[in-house]
VOVEXGU-469482 format. One record per residue: x, y, z of N, C-alpha, C in turn; residue in one letter. Coordinates in steps of 0.1 Angstrom, whole numbers, padded with zeros to 4 digits, always signed. Layout:
// VOVEXGU-469482
XYZXYZXYZA;...
This chain:
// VOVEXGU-469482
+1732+1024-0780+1735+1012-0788+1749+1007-0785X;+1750+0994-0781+1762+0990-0776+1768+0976-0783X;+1778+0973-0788+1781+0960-0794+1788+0954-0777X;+1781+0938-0774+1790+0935-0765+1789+0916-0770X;+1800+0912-0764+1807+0900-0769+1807+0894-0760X;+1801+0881-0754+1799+0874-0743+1810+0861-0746X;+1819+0858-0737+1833+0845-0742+1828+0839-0731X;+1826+0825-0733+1831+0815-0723+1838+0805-0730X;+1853+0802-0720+1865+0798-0725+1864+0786-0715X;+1855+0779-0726+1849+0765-0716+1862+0753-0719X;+1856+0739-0715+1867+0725-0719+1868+0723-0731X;+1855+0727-0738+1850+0720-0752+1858+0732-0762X;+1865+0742-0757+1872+0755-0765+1864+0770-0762X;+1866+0778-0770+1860+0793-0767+1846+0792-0773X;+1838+0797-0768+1821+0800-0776+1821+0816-0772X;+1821+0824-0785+1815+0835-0781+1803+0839-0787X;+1795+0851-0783+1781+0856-0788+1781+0865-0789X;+1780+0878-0801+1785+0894-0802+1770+0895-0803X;+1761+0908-0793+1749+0912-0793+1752+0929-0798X;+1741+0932-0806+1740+0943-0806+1728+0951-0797X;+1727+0957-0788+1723+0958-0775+1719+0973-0769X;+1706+0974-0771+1694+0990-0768+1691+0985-0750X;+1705+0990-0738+1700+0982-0728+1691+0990-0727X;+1687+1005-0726+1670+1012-0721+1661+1006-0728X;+1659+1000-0737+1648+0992-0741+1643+0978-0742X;+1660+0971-0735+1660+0961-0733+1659+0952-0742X;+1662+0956-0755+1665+0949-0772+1676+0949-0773X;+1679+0936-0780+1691+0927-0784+1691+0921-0802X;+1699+0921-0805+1701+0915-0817+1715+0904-0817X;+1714+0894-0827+1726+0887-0824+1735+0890-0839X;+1748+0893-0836+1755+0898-0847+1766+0885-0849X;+1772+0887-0863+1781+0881-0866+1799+0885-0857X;+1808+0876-0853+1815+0879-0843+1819+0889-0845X;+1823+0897-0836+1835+0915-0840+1839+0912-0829X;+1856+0923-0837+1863+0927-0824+1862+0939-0819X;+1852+0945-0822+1842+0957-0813+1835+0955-0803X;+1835+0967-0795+1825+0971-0788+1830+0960-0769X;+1821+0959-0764+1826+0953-0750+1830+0937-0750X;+1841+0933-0739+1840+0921-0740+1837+0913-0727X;+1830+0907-0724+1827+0894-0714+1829+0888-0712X;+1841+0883-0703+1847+0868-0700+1834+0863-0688X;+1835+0848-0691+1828+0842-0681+1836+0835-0671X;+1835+0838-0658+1839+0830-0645+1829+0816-0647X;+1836+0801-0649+1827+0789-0643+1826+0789-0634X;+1810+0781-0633+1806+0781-0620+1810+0771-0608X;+1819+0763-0613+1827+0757-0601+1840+0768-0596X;+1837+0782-0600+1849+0792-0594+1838+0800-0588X;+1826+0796-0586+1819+0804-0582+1810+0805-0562X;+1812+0813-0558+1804+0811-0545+1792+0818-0543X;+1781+0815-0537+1766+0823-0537+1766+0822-0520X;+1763+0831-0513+1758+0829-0500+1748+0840-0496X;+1740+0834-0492+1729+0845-0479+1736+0845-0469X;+1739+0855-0460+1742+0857-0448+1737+0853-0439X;+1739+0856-0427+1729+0851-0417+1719+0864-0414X;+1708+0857-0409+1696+0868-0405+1698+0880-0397X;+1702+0876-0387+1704+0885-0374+1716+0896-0384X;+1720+0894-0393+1728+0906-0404+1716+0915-0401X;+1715+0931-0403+1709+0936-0408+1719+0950-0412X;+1728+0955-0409+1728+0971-0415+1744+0964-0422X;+1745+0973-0433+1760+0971-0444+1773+0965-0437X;+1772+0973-0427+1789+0975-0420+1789+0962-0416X;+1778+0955-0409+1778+0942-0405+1785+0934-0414X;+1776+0931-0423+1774+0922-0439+1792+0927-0442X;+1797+0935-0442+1810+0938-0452+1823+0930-0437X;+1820+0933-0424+1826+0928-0416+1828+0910-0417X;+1815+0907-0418+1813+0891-0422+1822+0883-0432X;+1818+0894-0441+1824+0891-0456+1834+0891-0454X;+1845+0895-0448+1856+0901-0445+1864+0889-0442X;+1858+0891-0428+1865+0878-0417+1856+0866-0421X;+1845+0857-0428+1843+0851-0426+1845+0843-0442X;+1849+0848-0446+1848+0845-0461+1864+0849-0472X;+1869+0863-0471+1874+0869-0483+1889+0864-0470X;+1889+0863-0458+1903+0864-0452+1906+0846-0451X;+1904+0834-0455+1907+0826-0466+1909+0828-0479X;+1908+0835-0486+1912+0835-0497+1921+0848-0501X;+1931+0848-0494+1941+0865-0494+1952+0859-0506X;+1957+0869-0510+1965+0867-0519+1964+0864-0532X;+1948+0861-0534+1941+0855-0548+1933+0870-0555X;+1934+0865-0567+1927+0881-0571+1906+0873-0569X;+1904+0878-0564+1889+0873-0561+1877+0889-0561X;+1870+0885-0571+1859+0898-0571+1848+0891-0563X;+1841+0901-0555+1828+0902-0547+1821+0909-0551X;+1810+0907-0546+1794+0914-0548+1786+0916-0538X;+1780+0920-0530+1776+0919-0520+1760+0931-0520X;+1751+0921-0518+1739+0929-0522+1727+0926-0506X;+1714+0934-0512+1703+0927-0502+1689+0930-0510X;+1687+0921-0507+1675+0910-0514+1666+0909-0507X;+1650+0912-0505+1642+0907-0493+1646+0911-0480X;+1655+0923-0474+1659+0926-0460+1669+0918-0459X;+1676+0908-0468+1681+0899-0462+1699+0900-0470X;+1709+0902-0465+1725+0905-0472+1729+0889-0483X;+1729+0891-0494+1739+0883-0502+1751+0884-0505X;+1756+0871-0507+1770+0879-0511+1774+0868-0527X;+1782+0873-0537+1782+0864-0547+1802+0866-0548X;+1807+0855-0547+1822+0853-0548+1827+0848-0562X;+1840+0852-0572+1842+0847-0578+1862+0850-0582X;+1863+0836-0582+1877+0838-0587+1879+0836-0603X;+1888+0849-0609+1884+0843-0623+1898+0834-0620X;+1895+0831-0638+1913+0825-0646+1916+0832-0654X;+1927+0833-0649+1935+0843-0664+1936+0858-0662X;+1937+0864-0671+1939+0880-0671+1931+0885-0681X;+1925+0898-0681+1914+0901-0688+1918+0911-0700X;+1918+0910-0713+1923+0920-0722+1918+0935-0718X;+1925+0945-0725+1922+0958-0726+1906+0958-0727X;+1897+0966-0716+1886+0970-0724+1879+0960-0715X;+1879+0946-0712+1871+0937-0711+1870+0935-0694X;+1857+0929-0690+1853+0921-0679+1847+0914-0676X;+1848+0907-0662+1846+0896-0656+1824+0890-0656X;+1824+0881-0656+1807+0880-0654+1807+0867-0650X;+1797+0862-0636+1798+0847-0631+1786+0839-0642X;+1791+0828-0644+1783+0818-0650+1768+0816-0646X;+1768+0815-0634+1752+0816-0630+1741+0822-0634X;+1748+0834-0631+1739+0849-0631+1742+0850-0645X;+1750+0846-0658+1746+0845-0674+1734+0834-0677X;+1737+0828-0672+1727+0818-0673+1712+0818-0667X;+1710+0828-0651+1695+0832-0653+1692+0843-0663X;+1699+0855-0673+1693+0861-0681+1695+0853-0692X;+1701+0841-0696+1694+0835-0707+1683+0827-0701X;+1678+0821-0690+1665+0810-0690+1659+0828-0692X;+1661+0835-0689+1644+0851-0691+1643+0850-0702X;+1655+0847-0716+1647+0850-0724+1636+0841-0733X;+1638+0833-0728+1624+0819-0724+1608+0825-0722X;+1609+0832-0715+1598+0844-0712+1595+0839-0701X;+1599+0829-0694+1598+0821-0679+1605+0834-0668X;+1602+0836-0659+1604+0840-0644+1608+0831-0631X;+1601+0818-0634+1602+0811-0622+1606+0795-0627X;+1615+0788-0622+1619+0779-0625+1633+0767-0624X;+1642+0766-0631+1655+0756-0633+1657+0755-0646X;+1676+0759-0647+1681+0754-0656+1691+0749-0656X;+1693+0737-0662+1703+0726-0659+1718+0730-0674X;+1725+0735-0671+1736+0731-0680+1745+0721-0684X;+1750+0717-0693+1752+0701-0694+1762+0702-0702X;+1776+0707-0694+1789+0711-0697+1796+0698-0704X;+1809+0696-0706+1817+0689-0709+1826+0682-0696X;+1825+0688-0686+1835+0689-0677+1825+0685-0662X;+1815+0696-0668+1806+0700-0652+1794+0703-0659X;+1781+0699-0646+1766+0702-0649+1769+0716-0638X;+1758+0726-0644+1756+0738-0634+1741+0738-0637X;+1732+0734-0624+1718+0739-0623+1718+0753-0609X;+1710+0759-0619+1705+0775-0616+1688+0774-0615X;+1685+0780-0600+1672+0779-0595+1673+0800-0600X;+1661+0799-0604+1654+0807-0603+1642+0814-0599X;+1635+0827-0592+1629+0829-0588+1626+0843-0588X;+1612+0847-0591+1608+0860-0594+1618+0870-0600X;+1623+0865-0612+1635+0866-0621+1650+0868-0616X;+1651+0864-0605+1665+0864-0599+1669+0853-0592X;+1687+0853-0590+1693+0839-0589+1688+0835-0573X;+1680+0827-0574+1678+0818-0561+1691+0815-0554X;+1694+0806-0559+1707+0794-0557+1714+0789-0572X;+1723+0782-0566+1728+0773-0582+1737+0760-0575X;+1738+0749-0579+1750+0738-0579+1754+0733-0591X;+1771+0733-0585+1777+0728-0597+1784+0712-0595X;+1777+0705-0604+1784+0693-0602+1793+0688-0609X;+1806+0685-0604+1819+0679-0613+1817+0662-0618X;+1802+0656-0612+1808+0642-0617+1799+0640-0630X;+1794+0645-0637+1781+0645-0646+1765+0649-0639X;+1759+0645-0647+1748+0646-0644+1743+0638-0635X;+1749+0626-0635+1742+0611-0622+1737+0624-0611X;+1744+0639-0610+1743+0644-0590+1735+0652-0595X;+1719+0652-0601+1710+0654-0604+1701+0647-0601X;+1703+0636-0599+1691+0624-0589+1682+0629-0586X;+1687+0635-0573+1686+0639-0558+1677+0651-0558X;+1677+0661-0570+1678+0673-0572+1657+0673-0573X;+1652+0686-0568+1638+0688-0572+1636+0692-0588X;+1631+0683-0596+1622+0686-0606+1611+0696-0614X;+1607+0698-0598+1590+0702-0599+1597+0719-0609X;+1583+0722-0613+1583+0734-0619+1589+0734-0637X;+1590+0743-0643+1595+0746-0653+1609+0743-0654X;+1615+0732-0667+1628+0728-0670+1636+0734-0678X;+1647+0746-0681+1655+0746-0693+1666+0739-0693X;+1673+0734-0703+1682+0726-0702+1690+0732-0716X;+1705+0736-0712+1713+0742-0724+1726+0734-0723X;+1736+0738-0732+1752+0729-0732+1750+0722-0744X;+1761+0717-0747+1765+0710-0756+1766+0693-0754X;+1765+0692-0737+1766+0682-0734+1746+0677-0732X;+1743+0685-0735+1724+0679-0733+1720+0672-0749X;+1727+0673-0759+1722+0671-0768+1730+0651-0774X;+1736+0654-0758+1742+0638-0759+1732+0626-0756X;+1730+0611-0762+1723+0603-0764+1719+0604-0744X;+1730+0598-0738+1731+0600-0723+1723+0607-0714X;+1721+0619-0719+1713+0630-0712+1703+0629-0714X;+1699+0633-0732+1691+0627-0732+1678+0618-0728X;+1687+0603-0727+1675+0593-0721+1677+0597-0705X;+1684+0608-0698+1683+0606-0683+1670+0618-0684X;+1664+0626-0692+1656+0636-0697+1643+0632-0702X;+1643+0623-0704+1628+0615-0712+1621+0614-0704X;+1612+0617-0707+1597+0620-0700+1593+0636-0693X;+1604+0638-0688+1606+0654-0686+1602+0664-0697X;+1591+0674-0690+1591+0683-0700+1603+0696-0704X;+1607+0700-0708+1618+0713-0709+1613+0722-0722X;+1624+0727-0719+1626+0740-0729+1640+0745-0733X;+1643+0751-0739+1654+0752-0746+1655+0769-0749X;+1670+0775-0747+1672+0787-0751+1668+0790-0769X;+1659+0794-0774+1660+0796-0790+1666+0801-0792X;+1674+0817-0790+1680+0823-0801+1695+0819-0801X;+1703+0808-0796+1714+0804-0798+1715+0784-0799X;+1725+0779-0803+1729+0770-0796+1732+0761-0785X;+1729+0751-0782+1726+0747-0768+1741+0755-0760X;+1753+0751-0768+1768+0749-0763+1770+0768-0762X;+1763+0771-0768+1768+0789-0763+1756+0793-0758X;+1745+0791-0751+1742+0797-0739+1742+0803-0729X;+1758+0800-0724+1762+0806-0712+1771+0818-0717X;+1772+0817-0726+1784+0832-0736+1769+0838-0739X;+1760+0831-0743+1747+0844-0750+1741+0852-0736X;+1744+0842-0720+1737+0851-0709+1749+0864-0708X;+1760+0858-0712+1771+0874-0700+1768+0879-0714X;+1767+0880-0728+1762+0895-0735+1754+0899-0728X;+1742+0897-0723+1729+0901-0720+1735+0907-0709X;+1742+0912-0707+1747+0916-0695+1742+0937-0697X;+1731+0938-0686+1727+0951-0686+1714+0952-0696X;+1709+0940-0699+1699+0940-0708+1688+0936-0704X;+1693+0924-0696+1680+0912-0692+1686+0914-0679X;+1673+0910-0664+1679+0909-0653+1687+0921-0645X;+1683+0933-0648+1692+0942-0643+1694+0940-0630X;+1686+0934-0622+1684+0932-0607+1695+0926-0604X;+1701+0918-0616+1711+0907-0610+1723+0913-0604X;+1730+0904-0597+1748+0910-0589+1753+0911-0601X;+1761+0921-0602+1777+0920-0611+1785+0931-0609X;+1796+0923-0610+1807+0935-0602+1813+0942-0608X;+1816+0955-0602+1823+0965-0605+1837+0964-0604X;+1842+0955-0592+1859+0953-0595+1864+0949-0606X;+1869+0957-0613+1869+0950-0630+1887+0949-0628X;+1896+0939-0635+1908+0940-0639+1910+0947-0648X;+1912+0959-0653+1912+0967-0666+1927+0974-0665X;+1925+0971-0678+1943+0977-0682+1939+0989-0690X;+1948+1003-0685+1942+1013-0690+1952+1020-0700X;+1950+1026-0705+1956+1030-0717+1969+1043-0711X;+1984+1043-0717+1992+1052-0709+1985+1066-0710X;+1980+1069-0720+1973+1084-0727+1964+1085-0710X;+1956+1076-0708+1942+1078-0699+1947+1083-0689X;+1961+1077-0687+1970+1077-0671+1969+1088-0673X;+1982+1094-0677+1989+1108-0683+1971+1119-0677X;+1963+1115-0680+1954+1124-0683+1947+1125-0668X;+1944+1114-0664+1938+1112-0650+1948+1118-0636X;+1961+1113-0640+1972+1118-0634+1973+1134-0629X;+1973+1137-0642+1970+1151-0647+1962+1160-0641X;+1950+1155-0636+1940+1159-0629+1940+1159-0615X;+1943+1146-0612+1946+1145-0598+1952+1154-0596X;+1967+1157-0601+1977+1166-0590+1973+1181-0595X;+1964+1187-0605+1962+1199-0604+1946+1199-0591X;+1940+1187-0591+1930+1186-0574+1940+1184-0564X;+1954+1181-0562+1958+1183-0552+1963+1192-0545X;+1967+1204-0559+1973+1214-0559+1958+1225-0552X;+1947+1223-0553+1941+1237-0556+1934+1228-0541X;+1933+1216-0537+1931+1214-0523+1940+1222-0513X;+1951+1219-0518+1963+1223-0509+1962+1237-0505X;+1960+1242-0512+1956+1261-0513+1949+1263-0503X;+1937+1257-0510+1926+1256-0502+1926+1253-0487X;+1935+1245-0482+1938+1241-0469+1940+1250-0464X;+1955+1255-0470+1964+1264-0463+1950+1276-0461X;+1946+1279-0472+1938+1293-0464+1930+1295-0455X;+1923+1285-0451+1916+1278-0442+1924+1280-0432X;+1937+1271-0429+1944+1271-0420+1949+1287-0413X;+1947+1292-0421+1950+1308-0416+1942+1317-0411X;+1928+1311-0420+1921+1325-0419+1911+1316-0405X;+1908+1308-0403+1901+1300-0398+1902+1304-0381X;+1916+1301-0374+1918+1305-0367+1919+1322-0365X;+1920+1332-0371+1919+1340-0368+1905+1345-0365X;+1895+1341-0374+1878+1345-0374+1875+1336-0358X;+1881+1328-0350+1880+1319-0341+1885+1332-0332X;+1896+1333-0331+1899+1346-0321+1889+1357-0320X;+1887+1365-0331+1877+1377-0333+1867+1373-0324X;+1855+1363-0326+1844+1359-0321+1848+1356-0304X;+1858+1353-0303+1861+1349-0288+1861+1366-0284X;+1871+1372-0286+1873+1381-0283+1858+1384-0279X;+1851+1392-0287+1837+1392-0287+1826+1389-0277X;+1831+1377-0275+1820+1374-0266+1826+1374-0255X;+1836+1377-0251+1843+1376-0241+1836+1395-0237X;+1836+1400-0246+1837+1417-0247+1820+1421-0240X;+1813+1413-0246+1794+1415-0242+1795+1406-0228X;+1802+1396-0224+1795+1394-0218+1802+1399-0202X;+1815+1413-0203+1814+1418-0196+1806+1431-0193X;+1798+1434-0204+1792+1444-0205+1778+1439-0197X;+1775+1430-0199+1760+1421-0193+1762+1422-0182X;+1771+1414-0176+1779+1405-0161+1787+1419-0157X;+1789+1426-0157+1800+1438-0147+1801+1428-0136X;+1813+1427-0130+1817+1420-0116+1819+1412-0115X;+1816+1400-0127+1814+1389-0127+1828+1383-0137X;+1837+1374-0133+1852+1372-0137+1846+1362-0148X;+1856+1369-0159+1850+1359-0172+1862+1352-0178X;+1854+1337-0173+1863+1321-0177+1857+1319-0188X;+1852+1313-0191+1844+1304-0203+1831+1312-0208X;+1826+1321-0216+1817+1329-0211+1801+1320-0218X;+1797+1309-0228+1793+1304-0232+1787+1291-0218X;+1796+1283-0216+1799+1278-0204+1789+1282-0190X;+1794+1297-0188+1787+1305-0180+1777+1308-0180X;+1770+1314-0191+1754+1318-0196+1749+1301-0194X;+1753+1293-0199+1747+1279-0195+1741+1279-0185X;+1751+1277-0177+1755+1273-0162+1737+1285-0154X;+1745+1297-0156+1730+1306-0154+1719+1301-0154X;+1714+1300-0168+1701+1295-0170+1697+1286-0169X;+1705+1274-0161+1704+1264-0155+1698+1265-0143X;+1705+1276-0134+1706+1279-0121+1689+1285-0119X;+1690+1294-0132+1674+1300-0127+1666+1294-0132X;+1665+1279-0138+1652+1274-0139+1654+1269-0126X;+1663+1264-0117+1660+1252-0107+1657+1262-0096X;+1640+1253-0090+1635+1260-0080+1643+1260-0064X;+1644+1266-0056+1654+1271-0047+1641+1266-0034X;+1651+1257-0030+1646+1248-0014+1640+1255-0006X;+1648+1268+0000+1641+1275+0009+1638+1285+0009X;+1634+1288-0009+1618+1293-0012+1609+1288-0012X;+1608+1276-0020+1592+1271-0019+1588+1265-0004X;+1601+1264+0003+1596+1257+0022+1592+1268+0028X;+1597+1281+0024+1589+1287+0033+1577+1298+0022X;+1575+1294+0012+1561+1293+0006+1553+1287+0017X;+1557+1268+0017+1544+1262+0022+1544+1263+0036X;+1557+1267+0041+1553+1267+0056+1547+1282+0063X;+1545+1295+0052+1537+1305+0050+1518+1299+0049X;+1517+1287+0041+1506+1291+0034+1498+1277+0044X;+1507+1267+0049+1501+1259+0063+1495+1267+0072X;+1485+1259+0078+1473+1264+0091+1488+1261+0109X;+1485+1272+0115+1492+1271+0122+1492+1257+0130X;+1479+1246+0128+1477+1239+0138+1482+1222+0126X;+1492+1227+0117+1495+1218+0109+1507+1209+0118X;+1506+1196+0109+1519+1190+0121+1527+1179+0105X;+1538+1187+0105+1545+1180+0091+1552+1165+0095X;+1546+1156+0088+1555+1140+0092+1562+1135+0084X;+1564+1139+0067+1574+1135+0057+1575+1153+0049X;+1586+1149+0048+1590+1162+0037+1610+1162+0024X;+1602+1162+0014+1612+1159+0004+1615+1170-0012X;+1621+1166-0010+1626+1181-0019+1638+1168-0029X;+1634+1169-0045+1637+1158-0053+1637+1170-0067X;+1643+1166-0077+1647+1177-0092+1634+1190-0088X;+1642+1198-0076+1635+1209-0078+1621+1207-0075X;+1613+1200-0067+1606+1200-0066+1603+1197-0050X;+1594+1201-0043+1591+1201-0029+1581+1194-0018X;+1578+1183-0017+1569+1175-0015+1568+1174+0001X;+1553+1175+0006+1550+1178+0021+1539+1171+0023X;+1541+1160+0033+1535+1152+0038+1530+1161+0054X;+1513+1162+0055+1509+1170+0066+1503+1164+0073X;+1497+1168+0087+1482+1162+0093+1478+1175+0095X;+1463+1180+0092+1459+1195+0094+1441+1193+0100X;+1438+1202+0105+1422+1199+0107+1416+1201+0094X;+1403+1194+0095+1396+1194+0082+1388+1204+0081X;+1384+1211+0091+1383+1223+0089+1394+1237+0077X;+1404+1232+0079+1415+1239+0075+1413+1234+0060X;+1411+1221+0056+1418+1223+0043+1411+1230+0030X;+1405+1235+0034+1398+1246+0017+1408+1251+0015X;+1418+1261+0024+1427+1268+0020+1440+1264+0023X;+1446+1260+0014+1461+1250+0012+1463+1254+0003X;+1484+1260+0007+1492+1263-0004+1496+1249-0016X;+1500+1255-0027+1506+1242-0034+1497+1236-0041X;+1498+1223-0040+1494+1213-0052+1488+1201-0046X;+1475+1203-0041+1472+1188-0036+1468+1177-0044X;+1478+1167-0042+1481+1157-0044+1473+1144-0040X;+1470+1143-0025+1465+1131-0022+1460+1139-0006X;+1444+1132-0004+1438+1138+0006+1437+1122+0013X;+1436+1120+0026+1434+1111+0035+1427+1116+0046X;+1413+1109+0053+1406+1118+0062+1408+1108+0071X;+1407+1111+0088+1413+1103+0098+1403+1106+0106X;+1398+1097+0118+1393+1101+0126+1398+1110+0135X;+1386+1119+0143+1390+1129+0154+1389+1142+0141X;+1382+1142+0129+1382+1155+0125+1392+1162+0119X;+1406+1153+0119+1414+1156+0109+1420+1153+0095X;+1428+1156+0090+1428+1149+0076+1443+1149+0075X;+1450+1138+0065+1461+1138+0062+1465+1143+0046X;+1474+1150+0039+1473+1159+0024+1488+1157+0022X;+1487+1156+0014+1506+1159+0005+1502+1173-0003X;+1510+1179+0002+1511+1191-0012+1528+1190-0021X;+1525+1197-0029+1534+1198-0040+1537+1209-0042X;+1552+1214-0041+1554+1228-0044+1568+1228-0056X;+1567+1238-0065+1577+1238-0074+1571+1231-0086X;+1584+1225-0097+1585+1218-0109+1571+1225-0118X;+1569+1216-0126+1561+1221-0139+1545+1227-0135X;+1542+1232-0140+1531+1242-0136+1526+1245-0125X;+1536+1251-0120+1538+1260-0106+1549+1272-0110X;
């Protein structure tokens, strides 16, 4: 059970909405204001940026390099929170500069993403909600309960023209309930947030914050001012983990290399007990190097294998020896070939009663 307080410190003055809030059950109540429990400032959405990355993005490091250089290194020197998620295989990123400084205790939440967990609690999933500020309209596209897109328009509503209709309409603000809007709204079906106010809507989404829409971005870089006691205490901690690191190093550092010598010694010790005669450099290295040596089959064993197990009246015209392996291009009587060393490969029969054969000596199953 959580008391949290959603502020947006809009043109028209402050609106806040204090929820009393079961986020595992995803129950809400709306309370009379307190100065308890969490607080929510809202970022407007003309301070706000939404972007998909590009496709060919695919693993994190990319996406945070992008974000980096292609986005956050124009805006240095600004305090600016990010978000950066993936949706569908595909990297988002959500940008926001707040205003101001954030009291003890309290954080930041973008306008948008308040405003799609207030159209949820409509019972809608899919759809558009138009805000109808004092200052600015912000329409929020929604989709399979998350923030599609959003635009914020500074000149009124007229930059709604242009905009798609189709689907399900909410419409909140203080500015929708103007004659104006209104008649630009007639004929249009909509819907309306019920459990608040048109003009505190976007203060009733950032309470909802961890209630409705878990799916949604929200950031963890919080501006938080922390209490001197918390310091003192965290402080505290740190340097008795630096202190029992440090220990920790040092013994390491001591005992580490000596268990490194012992084992050397060691092997240095068996593997002249193995090897007698044999001068010991590297002895690991060595045993390698060995068992290297005796898998690879040796040239002028298997040549004189096949030139053992050839008919004396053989007459050799190609011969190749490639990773250990021994390849003999023959011409032999056909009489002769029943009994042939090796691995035949390929038979060719020629006139005059002879035949031409590749055998194969060495490599894998031989």
């Amino acid at each position: 059970m959580i008391i949290q307080t959603g502020i947006d410190q809009g043109a028209s003055g402050t609106k806040r909405v204090t929820l009393l809030v079961f986020p595992l059950l995803s129950y809400y109540r709306i309370l009379a204001s307190s100065p308890r429990g969490r607080k929510i400032y809202l970022i407007p959405s003309h301070r706000v940026l939404l972007r998909n990355l590009p496709q060919e993005i695919t693993r994190p490091e990319e996406a945070e390099n992008y974000l980096q250089e292609e986005i956050l290194s124009f805006l240095k020197e600004r305090d600016i929170l990010w978000k950066l998620w993936w949706e569908e295989g595909r990297a988002r990123v959500l940008v926001a500069e707040p205003e101001g400084r954030l009291e003890k205790g309290a954080f930041w939440d973008a306008e948008p993403v308040a405003l799609v967990r207030a159209f949820l609690t409509t019972g809608l999933r899919n759809g558009t909600l138009v805000d109808f500020g004092r200052r600015k309209v912000t329409l929020v596209r929604v989709r399979e309960g998350k923030l599609a897109g959003f635009r914020c328009f500074l000149n009124g509503y007229r930059g709604l023209e242009g905009e798609d209709s189709s689907g399900p309409l909410v419409v909140s603000g203080g500015g929708s309930l103007s004659p104006e809007v209104e008649g630009f709204l007639a004929g249009k079906e909509i819907k309306r947030v019920p459990a608040v106010p048109p003009e505190k809507v976007s203060a009733f989404g950032a309470a909802l914050w961890g209630v409705l829409g878990r799916n949604l971005p929200t950031f963890h870089s919080y501006f938080l001012e922390i209490e001197p006691e918390k310091v003192r205490r965290i402080s505290g901690t740190l340097l008795v983990g630096l202190v029992l690191s440090s220990l920790l190093w040092g013994g390491l550092k001591f005992w580490v290399p000596m268990i490194h010598r012992e084992l050397k010694a060691r092997e240095r010790a068996l593997f002249r007990k193995y090897y007698p005669g044999t001068p010991v450099v590297a002895p690991l290295k060595q045993l390698k190097a060995m068992i290297e040596e005796a898998k690879r089959p040796d040239f002028q064993s298997l040549l004189k294998q096949a030139l053992e197990g050839l008919p004396k009246e053989a007459r050799i015209m190609v011969l190749t020896f490639e990773e250990g392996k021994l390849r003999i291009k023959a011409e032999i009587p056909e009489k002769k070939a029943g009994d042939l060393p090796g691995r035949l490969s390929e038979v060719k029969k020629i006139p005059g009663g002879t035949e031409i054969v590749t055998l194969e000596f060495g490599g894998e199953g031989l």
